[in-house]
Structure formats: structure tokens, C-alpha cells
Backbone bond lengths (Angstrom), bond angles and torsions (degrees), N, CA, C in turn:
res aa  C-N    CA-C-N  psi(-1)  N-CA   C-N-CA  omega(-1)  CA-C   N-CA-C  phi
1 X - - - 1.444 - - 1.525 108.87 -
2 X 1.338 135.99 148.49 0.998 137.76 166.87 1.267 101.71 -121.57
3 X 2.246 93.92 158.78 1.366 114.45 -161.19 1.731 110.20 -49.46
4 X 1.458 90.85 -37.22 1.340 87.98 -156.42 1.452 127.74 -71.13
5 X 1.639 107.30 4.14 1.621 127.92 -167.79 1.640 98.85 -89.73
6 X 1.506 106.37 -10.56 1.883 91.60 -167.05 1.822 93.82 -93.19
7 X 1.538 99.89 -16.22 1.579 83.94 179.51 1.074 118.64 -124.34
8 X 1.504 124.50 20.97 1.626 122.66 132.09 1.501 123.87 -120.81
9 X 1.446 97.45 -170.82 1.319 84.61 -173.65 1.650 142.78 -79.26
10 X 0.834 125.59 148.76 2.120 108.62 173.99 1.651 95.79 -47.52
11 X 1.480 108.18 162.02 1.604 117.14 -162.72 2.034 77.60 -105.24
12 X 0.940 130.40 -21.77 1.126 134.19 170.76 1.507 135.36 68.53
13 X 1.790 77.79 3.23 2.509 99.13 157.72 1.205 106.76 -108.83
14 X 1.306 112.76 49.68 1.462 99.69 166.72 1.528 113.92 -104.31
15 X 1.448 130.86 -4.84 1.126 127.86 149.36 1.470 116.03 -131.25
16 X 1.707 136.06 134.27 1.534 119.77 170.67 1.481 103.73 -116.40
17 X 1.462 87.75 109.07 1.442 109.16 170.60 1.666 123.20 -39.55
18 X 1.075 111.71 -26.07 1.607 116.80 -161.65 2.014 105.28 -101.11
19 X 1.523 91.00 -31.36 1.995 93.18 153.48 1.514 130.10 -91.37
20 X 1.692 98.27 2.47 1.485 92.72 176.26 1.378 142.19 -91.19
21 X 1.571 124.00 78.73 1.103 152.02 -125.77 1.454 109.68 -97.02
22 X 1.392 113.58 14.29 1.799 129.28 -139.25 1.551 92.96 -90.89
23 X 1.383 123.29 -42.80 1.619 123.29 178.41 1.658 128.18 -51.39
24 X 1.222 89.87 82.12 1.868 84.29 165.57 1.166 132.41 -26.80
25 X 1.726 142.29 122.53 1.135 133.87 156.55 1.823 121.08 -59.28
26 X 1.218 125.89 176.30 1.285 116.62 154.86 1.044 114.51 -80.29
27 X 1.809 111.86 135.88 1.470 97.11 170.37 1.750 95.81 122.14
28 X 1.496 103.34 -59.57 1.517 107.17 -172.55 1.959 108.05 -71.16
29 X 1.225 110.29 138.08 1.380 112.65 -177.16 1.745 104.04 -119.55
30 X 0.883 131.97 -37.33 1.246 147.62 179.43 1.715 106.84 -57.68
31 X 1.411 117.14 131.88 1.536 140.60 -179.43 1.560 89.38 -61.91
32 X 1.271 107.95 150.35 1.631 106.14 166.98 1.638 108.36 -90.66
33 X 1.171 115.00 127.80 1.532 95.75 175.61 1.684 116.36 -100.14
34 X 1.519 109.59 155.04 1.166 122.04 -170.97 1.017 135.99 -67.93
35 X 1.783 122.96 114.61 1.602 111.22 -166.33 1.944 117.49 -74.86
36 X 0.957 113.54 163.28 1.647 119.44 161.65 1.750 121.03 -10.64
37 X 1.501 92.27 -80.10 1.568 119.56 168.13 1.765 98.95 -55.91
38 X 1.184 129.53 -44.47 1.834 97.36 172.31 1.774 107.87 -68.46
39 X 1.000 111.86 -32.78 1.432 113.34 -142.92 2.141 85.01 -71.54
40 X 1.096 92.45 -62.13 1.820 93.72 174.48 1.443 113.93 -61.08
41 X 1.304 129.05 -9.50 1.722 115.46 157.70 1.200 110.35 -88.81
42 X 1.092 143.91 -15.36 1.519 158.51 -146.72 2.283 89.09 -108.65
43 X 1.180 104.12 -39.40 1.899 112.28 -170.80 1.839 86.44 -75.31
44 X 1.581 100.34 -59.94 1.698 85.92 -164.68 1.538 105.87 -88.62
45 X 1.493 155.07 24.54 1.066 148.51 88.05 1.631 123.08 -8.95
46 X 1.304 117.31 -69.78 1.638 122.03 146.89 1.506 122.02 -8.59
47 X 1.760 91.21 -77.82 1.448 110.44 -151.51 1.800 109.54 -61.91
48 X 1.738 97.22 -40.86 1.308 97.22 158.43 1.301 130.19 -82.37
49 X 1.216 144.68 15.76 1.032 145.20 -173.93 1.914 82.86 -95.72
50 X 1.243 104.56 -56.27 1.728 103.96 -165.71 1.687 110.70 -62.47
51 X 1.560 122.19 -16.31 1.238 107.94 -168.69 1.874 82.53 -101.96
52 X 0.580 108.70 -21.23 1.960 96.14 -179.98 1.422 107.65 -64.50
53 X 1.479 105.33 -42.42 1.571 100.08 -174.86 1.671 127.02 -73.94
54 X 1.585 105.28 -15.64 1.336 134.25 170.83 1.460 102.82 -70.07
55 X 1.328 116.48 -47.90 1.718 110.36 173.35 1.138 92.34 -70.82
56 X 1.324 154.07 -75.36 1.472 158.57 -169.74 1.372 94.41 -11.42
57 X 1.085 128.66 -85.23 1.479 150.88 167.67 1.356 118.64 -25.70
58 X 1.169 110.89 -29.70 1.873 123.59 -179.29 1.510 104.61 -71.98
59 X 1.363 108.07 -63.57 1.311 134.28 -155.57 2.076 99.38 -80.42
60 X 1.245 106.37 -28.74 1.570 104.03 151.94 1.727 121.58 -59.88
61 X 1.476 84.41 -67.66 1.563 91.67 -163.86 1.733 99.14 -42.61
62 X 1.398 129.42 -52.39 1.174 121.49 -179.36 1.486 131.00 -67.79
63 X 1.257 125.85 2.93 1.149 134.93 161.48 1.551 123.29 -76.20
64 X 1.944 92.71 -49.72 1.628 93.16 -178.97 1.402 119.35 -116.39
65 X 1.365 101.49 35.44 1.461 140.71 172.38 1.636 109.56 -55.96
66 X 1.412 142.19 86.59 1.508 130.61 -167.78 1.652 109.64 -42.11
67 X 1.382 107.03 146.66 1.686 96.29 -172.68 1.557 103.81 -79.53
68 X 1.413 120.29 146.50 1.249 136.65 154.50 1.466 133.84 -38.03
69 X 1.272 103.40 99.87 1.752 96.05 -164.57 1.581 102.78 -82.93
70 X 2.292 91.77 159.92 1.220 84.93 174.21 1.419 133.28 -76.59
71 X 1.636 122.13 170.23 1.502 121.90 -174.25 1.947 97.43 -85.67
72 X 1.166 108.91 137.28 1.162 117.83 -173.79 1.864 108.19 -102.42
């Protein structure tokens, strides 16, 4: 968990219950395979995962960034 989840809110698509099709019946042996519409929420799931962590990374580097000395 990170800090920052206790003091806002969940973004609250991180799972949709009503496409989640993942439970085996009895009986069924076969993998479900993946339609279109998962496969392109599953890319921009990704895509944001990579630009958050790029800010992640911003907002570090400038914290423990050595301070800038003055010009003499």
C-alpha cells in the first residue's frame, strides 16, 4: 500500500466486477481466452502504470536531489 492511498481516494477501476469472468465452472477445463476490449484495457492499464511511475521518479529525484549551491 502506499502512503498516499490512506489519504486519497481509491481511483476505483481497478477491478470491474461485472467483466470478471476469471471463475471456473465445474466441468470447464479450458483457459478462457482474452477478448479485444480486455486486451486494450490491460495496454492502457500498462501505459498508465508507466507514466505514474515516471512522475513517481520525478517527484523523488527532486526531493533527494543534492541542494544547489550558491554562485559565488
Amino acid at each position: 500500500m502506499i502512503l498516499n492511498e490512506l489519504y486519497q481516494r481509491d481511483p476505483g477501476a481497478y477491478q470491474d466486477i461485472n467483466q470478471d469472468n476469471s471463475q471456473p465452472e465445474m466441468g470447464q477445463l479450458r483457459k478462457t481466452r482474452l477478448t479485444l476490449r480486455q486486451i486494450s484495457k490491460l495496454r492502457q492499464m500498462n501505459d498508465i502504470r508507466k507514466i505514474e511511475f515516471s512522475n513517481k521518479l520525478k517527484l523523488i529525484k527532486t526531493q533527494y536531489s543534492p541542494p544547489a549551491e550558491p554562485a559565488m
